[in-house]
MISE-500992 format. One record per atom (N, C-alpha, C, CB): residue in three letters; residue number from 0; x, y, z; atom name. Coordinates in steps of 0.05 Angstrom, whole numbers, plus 32768, in hexadecimal, padded with zeros to 4 digits. Glycine has a CB too. Layout:
BEGIN
ALA, NUM, X, Y, Z, CA
...
This chain:
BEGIN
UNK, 0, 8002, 7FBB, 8019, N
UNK, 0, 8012, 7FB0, 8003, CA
UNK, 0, 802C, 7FA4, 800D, C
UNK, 0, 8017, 7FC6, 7FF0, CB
UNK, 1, 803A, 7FAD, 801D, N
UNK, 1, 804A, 7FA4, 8033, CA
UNK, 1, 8051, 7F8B, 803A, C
UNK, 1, 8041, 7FAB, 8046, CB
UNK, 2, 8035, 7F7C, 8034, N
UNK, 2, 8032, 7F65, 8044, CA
UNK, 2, 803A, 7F4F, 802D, C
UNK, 2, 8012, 7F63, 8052, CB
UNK, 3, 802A, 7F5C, 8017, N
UNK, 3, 8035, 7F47, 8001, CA
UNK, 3, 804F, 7F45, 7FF2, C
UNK, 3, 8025, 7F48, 7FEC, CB
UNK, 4, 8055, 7F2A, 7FE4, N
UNK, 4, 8071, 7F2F, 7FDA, CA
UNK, 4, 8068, 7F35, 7FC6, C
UNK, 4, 8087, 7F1B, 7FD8, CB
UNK, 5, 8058, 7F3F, 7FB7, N
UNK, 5, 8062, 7F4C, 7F99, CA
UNK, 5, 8045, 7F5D, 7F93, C
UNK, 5, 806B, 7F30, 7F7D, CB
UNK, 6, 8039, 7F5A, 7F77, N
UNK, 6, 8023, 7F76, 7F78, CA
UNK, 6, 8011, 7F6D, 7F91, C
UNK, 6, 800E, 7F7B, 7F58, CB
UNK, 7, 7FFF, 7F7E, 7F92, N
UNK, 7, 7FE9, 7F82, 7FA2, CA
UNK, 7, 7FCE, 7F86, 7F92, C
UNK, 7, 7FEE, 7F99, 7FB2, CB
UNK, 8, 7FBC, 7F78, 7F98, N
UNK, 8, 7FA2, 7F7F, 7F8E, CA
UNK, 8, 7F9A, 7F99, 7F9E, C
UNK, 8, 7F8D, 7F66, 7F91, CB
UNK, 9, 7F8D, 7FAE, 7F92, N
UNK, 9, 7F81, 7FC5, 7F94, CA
UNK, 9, 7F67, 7FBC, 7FB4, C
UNK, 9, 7F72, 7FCD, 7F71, CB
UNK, 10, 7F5A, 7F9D, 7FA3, N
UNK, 10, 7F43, 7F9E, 7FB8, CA
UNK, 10, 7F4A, 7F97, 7FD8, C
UNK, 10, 7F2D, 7F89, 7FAE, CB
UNK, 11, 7F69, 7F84, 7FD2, N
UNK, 11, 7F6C, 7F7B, 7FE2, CA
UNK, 11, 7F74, 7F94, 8001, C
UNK, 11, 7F7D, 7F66, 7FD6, CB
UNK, 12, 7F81, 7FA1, 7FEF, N
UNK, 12, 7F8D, 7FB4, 8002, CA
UNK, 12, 7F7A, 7FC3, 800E, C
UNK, 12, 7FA1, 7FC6, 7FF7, CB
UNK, 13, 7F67, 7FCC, 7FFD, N
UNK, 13, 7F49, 7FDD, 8001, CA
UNK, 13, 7F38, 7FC7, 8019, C
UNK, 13, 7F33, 7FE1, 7FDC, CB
UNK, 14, 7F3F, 7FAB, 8017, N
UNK, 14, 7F2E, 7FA4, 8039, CA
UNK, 14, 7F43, 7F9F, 8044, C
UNK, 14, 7F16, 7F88, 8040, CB
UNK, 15, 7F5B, 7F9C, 8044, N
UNK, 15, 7F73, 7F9C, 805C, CA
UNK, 15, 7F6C, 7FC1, 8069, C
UNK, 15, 7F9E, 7F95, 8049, CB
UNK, 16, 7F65, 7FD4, 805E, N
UNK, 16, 7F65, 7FF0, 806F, CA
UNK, 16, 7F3D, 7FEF, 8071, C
UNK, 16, 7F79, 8014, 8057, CB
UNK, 17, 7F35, 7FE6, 8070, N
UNK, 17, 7F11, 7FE0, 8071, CA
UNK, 17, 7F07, 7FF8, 8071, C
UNK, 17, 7F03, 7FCF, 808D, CB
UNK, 18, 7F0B, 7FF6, 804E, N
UNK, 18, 7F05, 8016, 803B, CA
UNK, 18, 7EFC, 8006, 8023, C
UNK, 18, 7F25, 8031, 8031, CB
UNK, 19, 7EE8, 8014, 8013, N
UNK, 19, 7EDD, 7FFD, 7FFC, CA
UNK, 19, 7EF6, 8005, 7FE0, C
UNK, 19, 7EB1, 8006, 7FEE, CB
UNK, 20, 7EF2, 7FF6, 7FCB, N
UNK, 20, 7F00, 7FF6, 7FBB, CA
UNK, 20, 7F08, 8018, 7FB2, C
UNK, 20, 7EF2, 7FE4, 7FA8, CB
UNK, 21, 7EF3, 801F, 7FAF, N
UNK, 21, 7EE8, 803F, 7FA4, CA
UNK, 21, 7F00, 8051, 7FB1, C
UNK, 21, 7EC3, 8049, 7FB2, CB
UNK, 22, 7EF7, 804F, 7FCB, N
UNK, 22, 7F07, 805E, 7FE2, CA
UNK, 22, 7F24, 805C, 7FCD, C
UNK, 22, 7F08, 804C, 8007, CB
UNK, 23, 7F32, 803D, 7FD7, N
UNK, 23, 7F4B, 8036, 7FD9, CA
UNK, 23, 7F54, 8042, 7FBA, C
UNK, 23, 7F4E, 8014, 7FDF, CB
UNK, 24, 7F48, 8041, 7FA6, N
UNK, 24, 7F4B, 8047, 7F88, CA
UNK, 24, 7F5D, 8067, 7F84, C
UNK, 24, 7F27, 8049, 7F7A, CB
UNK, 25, 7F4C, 8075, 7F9A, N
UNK, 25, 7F55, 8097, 7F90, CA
UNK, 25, 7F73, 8092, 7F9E, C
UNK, 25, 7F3F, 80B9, 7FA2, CB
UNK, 26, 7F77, 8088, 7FB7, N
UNK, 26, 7F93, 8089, 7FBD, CA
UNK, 26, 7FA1, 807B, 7FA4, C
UNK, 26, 7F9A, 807B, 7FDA, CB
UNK, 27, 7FA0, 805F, 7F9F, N
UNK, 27, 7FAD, 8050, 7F8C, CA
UNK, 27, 7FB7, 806F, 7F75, C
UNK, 27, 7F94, 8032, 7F7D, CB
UNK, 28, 7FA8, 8078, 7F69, N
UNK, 28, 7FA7, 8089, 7F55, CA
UNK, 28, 7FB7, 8098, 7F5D, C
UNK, 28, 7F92, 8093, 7F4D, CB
UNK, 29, 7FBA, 80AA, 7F74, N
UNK, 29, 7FCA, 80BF, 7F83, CA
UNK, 29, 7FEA, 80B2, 7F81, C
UNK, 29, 7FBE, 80C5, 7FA6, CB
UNK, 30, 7FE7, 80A3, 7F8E, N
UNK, 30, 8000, 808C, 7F95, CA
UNK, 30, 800D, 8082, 7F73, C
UNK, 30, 7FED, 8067, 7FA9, CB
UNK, 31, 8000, 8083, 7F5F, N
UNK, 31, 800D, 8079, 7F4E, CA
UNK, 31, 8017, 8096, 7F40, C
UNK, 31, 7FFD, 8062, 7F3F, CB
UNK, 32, 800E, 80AD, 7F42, N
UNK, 32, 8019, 80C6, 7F3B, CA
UNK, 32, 8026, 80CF, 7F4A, C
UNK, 32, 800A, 80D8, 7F35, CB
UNK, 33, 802B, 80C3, 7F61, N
UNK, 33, 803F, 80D5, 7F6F, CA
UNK, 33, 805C, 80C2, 7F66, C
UNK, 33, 8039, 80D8, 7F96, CB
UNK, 34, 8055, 80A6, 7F58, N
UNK, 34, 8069, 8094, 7F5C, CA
UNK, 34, 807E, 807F, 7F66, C
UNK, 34, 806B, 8099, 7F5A, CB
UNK, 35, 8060, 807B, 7F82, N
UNK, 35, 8062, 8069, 7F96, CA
UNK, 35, 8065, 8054, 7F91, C
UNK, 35, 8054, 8069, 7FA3, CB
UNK, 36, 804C, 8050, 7F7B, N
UNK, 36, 804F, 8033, 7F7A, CA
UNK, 36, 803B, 802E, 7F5B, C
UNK, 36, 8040, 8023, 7F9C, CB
UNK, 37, 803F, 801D, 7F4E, N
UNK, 37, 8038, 801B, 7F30, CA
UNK, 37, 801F, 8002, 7F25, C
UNK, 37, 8057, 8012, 7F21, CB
UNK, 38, 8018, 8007, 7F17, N
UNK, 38, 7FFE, 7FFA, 7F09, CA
UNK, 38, 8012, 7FDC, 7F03, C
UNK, 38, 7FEF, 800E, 7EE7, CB
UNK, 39, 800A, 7FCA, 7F09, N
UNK, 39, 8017, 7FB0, 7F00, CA
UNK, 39, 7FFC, 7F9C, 7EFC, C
UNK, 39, 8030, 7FA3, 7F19, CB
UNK, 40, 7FF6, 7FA6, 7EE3, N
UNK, 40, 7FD2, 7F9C, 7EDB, CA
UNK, 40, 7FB5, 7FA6, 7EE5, C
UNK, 40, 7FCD, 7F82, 7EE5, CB
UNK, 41, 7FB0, 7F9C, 7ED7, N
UNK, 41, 7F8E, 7FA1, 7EE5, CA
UNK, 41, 7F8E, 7FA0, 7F03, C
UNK, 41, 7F75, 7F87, 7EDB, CB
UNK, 42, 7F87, 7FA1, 7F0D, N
UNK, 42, 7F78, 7FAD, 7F2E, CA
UNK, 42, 7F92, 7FA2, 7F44, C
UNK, 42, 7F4F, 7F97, 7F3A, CB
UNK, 43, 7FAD, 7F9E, 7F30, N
UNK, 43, 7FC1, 7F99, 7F44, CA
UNK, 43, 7FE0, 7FB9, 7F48, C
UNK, 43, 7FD0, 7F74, 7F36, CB
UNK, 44, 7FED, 7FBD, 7F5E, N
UNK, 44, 7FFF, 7FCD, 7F5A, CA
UNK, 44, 800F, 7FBD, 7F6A, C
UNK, 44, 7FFA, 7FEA, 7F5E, CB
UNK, 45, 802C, 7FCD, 7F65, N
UNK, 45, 8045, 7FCB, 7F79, CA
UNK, 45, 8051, 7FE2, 7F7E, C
UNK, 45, 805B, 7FBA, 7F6F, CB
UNK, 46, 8066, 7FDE, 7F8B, N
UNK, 46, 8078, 7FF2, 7F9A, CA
UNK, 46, 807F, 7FFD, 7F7D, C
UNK, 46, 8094, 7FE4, 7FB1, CB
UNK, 47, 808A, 8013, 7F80, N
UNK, 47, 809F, 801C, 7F63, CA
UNK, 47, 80BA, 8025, 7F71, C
UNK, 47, 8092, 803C, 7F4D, CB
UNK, 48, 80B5, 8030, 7F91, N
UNK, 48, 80D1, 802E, 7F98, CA
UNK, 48, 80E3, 8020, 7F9E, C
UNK, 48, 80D6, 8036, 7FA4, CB
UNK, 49, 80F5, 8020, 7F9C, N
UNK, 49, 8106, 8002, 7FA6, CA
UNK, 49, 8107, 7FFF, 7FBA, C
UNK, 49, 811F, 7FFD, 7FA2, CB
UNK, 50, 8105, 7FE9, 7FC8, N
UNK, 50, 810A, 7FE1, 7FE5, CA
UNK, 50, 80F0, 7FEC, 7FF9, C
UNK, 50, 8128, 7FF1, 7FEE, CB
UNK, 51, 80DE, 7FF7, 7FEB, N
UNK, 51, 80C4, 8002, 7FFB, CA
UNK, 51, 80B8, 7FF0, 800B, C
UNK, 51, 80AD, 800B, 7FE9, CB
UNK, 52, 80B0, 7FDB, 8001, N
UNK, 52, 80AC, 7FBF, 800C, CA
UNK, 52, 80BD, 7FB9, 8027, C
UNK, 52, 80B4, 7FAA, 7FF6, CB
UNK, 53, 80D1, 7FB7, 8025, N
UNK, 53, 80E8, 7FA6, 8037, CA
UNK, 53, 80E5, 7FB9, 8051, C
UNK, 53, 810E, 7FA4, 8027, CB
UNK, 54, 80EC, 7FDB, 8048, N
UNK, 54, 80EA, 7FEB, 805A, CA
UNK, 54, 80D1, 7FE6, 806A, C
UNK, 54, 80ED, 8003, 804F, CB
UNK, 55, 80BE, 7FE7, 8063, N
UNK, 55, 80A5, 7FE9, 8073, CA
UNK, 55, 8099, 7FCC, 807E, C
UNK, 55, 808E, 7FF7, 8060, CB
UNK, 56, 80A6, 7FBB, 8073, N
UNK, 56, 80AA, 7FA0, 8084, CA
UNK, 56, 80B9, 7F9D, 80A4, C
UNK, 56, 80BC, 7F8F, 8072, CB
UNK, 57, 80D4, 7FAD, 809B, N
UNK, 57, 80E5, 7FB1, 80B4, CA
UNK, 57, 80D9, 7FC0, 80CC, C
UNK, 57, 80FD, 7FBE, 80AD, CB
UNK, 58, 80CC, 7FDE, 80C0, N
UNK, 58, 80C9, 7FEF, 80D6, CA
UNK, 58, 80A7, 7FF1, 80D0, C
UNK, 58, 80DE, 800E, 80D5, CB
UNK, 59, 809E, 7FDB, 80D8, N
UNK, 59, 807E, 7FCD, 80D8, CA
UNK, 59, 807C, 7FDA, 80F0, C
UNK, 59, 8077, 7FA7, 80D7, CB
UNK, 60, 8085, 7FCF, 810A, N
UNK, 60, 8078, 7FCC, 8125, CA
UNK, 60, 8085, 7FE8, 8130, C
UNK, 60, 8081, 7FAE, 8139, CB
UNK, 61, 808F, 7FF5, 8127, N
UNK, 61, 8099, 8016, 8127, CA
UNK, 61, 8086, 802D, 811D, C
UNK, 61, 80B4, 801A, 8112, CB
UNK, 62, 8078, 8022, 8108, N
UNK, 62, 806A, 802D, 80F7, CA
UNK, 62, 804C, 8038, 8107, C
UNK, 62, 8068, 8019, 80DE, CB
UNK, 63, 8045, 8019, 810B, N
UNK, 63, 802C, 8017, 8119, CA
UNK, 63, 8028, 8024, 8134, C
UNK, 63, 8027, 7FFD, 811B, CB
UNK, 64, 803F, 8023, 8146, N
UNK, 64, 803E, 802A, 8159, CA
UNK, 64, 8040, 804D, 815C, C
UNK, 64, 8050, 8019, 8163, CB
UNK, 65, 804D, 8057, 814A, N
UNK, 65, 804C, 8076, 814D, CA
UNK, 65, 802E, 807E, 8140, C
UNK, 65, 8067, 8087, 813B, CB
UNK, 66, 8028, 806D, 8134, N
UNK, 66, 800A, 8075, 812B, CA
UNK, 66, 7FF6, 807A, 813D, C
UNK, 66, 7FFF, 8063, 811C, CB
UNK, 67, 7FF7, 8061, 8152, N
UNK, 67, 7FE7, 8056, 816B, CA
UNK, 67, 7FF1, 8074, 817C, C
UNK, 67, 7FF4, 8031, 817A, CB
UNK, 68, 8007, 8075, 817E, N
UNK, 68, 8011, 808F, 8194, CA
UNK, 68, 8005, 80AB, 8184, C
UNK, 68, 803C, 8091, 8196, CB
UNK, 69, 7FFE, 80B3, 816B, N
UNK, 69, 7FF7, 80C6, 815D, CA
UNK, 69, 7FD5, 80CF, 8165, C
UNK, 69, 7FFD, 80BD, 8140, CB
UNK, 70, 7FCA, 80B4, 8168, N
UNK, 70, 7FA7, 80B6, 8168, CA
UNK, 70, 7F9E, 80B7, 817A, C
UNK, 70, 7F97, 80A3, 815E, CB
C-alpha cells in the first residue's frame, strides 16, 4: 500500500505479496479493526494513520533488509 499515493485496491496488494484475494481479505479485515487502515469503497483501503505512508516510504530499504537478516 506503501507504494501507492492514495487508496489501494485489496487485489492489487493481494498479487504485490502473491497471496490470492481471499488470503489478502482476512488481513484487510484484521487491519481495519485494529485501525490501521480504512475501507475507502468497495475493494479499495488506505492508511488511517497519519503519516503511515511517508514513514514506510522512508525506512523501505531498512525494513526489507532486517527482514532478509530475520529468515
Amino acid at each position: 500500500m506503501a507504494q501507492d499515493d492514495g487508496p489501494s485496491s485489496t487485489s492489487t496488494v493481494a498479487e504485490r505479496m502473491g497471496k490470492d484475494v481471499k488470503y489478502a481479505s482476512i488481513y484487510r479485515t484484521r487491519l481495519i479493526e485494529a485501525q490501521v487502515i480504512e475501507d475507502r469503497g468497495y475493494g479499495k483501503v488506505d492508511f488511517a494513520i497519519p503519516y503511515l505512508r511517508e514513514y514506510l516510504r522512508k525506512h523501505a530499504a531498512y525494513i526489507r533488509m532486517t527482514l532478509d537478516i530475520s529468515e
